[in-house]
ZAFINU-856980 format. One line per field, with one value per residue (C-alpha): residue in one letter; x, y, z. Coordinates in steps of 0.25 Angstrom, whole numbers, plus 5000, padded with zeros to 4 digits. Layout:
r A_...
u X_...
v Y_...
w Z_...
//
This chain:
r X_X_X_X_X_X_X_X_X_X_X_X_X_X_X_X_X_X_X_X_X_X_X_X_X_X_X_X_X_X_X_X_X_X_X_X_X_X_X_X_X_X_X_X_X_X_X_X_X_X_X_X_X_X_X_X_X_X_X_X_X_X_X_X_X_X_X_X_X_X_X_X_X_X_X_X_X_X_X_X_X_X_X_X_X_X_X_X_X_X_X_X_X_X_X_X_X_X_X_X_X_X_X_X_X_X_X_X_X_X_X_X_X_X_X_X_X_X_X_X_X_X_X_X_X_X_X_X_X_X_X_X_X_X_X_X_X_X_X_X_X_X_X_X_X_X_X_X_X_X_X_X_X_X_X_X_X_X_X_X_X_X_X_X_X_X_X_X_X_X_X_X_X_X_X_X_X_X_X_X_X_X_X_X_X_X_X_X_X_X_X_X_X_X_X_X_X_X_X_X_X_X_X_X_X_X_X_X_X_X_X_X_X_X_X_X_X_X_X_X_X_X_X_X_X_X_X_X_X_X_X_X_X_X_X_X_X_X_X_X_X_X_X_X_X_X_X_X_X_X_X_X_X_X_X_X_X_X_X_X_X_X_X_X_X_X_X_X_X_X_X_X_X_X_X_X_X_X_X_X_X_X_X_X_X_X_X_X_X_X_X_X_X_X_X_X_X_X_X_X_X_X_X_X_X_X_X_X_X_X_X_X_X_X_X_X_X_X_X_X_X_X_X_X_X_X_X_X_X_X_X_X_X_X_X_X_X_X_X_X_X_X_X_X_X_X_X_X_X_X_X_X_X_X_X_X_X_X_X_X_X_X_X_X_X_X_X_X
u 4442_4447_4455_4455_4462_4456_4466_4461_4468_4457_4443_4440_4429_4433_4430_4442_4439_4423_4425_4436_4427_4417_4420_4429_4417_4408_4419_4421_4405_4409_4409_4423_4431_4441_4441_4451_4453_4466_4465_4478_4470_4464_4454_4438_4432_4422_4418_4414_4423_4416_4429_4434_4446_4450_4465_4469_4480_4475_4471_4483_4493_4486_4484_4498_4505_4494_4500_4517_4513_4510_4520_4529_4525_4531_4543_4542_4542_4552_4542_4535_4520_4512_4503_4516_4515_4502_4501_4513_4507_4490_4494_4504_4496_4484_4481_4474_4472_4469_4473_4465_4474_4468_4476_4484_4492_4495_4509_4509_4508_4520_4518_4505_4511_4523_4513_4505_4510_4500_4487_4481_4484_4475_4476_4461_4462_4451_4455_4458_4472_4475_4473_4482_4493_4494_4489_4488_4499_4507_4518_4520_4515_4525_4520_4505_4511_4518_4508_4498_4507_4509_4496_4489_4478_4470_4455_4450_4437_4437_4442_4450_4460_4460_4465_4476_4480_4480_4493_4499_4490_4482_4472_4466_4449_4439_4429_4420_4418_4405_4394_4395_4383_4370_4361_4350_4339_4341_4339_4339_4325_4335_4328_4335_4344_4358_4371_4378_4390_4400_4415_4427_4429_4443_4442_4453_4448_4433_4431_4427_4429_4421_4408_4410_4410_4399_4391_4392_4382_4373_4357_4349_4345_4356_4366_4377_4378_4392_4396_4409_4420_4436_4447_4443_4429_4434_4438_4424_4415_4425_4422_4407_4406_4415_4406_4393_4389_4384_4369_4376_4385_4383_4393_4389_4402_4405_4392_4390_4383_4369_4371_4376_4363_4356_4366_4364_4350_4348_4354_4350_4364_4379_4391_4407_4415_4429_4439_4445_4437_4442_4427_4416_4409_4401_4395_4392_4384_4376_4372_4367_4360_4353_4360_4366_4381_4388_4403_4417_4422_4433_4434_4428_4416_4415_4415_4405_4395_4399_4405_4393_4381_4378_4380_4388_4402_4408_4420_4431_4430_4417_4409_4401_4395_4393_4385_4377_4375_4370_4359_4355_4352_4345_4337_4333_4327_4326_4339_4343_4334_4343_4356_4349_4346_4359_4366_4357_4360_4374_4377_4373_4386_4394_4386_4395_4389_4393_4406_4412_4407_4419_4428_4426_4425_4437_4447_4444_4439_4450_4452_4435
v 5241_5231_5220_5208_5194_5181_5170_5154_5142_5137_5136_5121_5118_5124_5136_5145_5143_5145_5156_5165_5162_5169_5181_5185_5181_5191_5204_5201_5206_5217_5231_5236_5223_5215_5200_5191_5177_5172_5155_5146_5136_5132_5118_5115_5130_5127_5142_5152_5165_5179_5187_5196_5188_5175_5170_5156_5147_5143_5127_5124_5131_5125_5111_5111_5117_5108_5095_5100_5102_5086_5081_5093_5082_5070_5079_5080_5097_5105_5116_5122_5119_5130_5138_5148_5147_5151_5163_5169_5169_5172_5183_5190_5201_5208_5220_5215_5225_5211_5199_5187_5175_5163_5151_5147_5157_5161_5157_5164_5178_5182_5182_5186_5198_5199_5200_5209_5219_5228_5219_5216_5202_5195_5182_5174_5164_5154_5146_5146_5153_5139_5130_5137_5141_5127_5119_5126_5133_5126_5124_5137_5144_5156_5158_5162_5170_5178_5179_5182_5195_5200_5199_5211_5205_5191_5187_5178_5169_5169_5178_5167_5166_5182_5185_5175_5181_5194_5192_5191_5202_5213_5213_5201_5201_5191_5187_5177_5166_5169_5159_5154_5145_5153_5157_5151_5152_5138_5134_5122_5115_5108_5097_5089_5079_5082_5090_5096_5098_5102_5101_5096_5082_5085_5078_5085_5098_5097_5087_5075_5068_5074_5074_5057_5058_5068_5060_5048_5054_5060_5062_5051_5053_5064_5063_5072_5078_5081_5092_5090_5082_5081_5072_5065_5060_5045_5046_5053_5040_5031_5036_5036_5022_5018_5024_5020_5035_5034_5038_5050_5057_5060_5065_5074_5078_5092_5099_5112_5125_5118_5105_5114_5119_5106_5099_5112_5113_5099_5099_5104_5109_5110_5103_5109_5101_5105_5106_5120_5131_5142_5148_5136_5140_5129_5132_5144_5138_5129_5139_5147_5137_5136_5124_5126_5122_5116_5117_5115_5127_5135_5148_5148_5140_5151_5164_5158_5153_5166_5157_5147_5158_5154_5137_5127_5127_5115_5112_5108_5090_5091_5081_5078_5092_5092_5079_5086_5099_5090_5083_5096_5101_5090_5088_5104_5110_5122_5123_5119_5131_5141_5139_5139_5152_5155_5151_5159_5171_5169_5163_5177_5182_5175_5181_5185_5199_5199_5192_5202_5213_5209_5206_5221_5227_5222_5218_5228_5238_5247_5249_5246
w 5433_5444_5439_5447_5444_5452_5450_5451_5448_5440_5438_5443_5453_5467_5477_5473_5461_5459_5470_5463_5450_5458_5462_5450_5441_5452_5451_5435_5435_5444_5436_5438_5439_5428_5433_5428_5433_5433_5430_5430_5425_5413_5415_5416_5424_5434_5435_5424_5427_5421_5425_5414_5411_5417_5412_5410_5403_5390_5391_5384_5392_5403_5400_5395_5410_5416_5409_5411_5425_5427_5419_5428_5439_5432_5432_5417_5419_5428_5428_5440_5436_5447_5443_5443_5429_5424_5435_5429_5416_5420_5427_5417_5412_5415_5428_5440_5453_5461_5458_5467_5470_5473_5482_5471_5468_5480_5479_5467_5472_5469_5453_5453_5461_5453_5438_5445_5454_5454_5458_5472_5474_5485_5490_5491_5502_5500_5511_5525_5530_5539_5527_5517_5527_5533_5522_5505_5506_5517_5509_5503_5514_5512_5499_5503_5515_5504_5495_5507_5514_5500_5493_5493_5501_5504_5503_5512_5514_5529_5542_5547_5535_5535_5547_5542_5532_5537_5545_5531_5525_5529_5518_5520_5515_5519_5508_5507_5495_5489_5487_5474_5474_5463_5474_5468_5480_5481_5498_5505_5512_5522_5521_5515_5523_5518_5521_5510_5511_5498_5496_5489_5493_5500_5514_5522_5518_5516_5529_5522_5531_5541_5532_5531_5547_5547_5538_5547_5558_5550_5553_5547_5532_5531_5521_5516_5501_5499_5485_5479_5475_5479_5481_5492_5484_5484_5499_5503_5496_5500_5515_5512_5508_5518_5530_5524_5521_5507_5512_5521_5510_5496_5488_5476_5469_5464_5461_5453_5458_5454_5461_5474_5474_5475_5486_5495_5493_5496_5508_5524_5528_5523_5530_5528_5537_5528_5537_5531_5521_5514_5513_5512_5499_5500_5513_5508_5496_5508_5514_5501_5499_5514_5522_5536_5537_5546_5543_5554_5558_5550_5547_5533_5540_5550_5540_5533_5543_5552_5565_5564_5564_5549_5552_5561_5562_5570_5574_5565_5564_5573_5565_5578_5579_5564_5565_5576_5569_5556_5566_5571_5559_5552_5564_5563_5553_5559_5563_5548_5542_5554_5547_5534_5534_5542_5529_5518_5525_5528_5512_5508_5512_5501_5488_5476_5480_5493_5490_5478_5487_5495_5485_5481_5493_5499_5490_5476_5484_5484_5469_5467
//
């Protein structure tokens, strides 16, 4: 029997969170794997987890750090209220041969090392090396460095961010993000006059306001469906009513897997004008689903549309060539149904099946 721990900071609404649900849920099925998942937090769980064990604080103990942590910001506590504290007592106990860490406990290598010398620890990257280097981790950069060299290896989304990492550390995986998305069968007519496009409302990252610009020079009778909500949801209708663009972008709010299924389906391409991915999940659900994309160009964009053979990649900021690209393909229908099938044949790549394949192939192998 393997023994393998997943670590998350909780289960709310979010990629790491709903892929790292995933693929433990997927290996805890596997014959010959013992799945724990290792959760700092106790609130409302957006995702069912079927692993053999999953270990969390009680609500109490939660609810009752949670509510000395703000009071620790009115100066009312002294003590340090990272998550220090609950990875020191989660991870006492139990024997794991891998332990997956997730971002957030990253800085915290050293006692997840120190409580369990004898596991694999593996750092899973689900971002771009550049955006934690010189943005996440900025300010602790020697901390990921150390956890990075001394980590028994690191899994990553993309090549890019691999050959990164690997002047730090030799074993450095690529693995993709599977689609999490049912394939239901369910396949756009493109003939519908709308762009989906699907994201957090977070305008730096995301590209926010690219999409308002984009959404200026749109063809006639074309409009915009935008899934998902953020932060910056109040800035984003401000802007819209500000430029008269009520008829050219809806905004939907967060939408479950059912509702996915509809805003892609009733759509005739996918936009992702983020400035920076870790992966792009949700492109790889558009295409799942039969749209063509048009994304910028970053290396999460290129690994999953192979360099632009599986859709369009534009240059980073290049509004104008997206605003071309969009009247090419609503004047095209024969163009539209290309990339369509481009993308159904490329989505297949990012099954669960394919995906755990990996997961087993290069990471448990060894002891598998």
């Amino acid at each position: 029997m393997i023994n393998v721990a997943f670590t998350i900071s909780s289960l709310s609404m979010g990629g790491i969170e709903r892929v790292t649900t995933t693929i433990a849920n997927a290996l805890a099925d596997q014959s010959g794997f013992d799945v724990t998942l290792i959760n700092l937090a106790n609130k409302e769980e957006y995702f069912n987890v079927r692993a053999q064990h999953h270990i969390k604080p009680s609500r109490f103990q939660y609810d009752w750090w949670r509510a000395k942590r703000k009071l620790g910001k009115l100066r009312l506590f002294h003590t340090d209220f990272t998550w220090r504290y609950w990875i020191e007592r989660l991870f006492v106990g139990g024997h794991y041969d891998y332990i997956i860490l997730n971002p957030d406990f990253f800085p915290y290598f050293d006692i997840v090392k120190r409580l369990h010398p004898e596991s694999k620890i593996y750092l899973w990257m689900h971002n771009n090396y550049d955006v934690y280097v010189g943005k996440y981790y900025k300010d602790v950069l020697p901390q990921l460095e150390h956890a990075a060299r001394e980590s028994d290896g690191i899994v990553c989304l993309e090549h890019y961010s691999a050959k990164r990492w690997k002047q730090l550390n030799d074993n450095v995986h690529v693995i993709y993000n599977p689609l999490t998305l049912a394939a239901t069968g369910n396949v756009s007519t493109l003939q519908h006059k709308v762009i989906a496009c699907t994201s957090r409302l977070v305008t730096e990252q995301k590209g926010l306001d690219y999409v308002l610009n984009v959404a200026e020079q749109l063809p006639e009778d074309w409009r915009i469906n935008y899934a998902g909500d953020g932060a910056d949801r109040d800035w984003m209708e401000s802007e819209i009513s500000k430029r008269h663009l009520e008829q050219r972008i809806r905004l939907l709010g967060a939408l479950d897997d059912e509702q996915l299924d509809w805003h892609y389906t009733q759509a005739s391409m996918f936009l992702c004008l983020s400035r920076w991915e870790g992966f792009g999940l949700v492109v790889v659900e558009a295409m799942s689903r039969g749209l063509p994309v048009i994304a910028f160009d970053m290396p999460a964009m290129e690994e999953v549309l192979q360099e632009g053979e599986d859709g369009i990649l534009l240059p980073m900021g290049d509004t104008a060539g997206v605003c071309g690209t969009i009247a090419k393909f609503a004047d095209n229908r024969g163009l539209r149904e290309h990339y369509a099938a481009l993308s159904l044949k490329r989505c297949k790549d990012f099954s669960i099946t394919a995906i755990l394949h990996e997961w087993i192939l290069q990471i448990f192998d060894d002891i598998a």
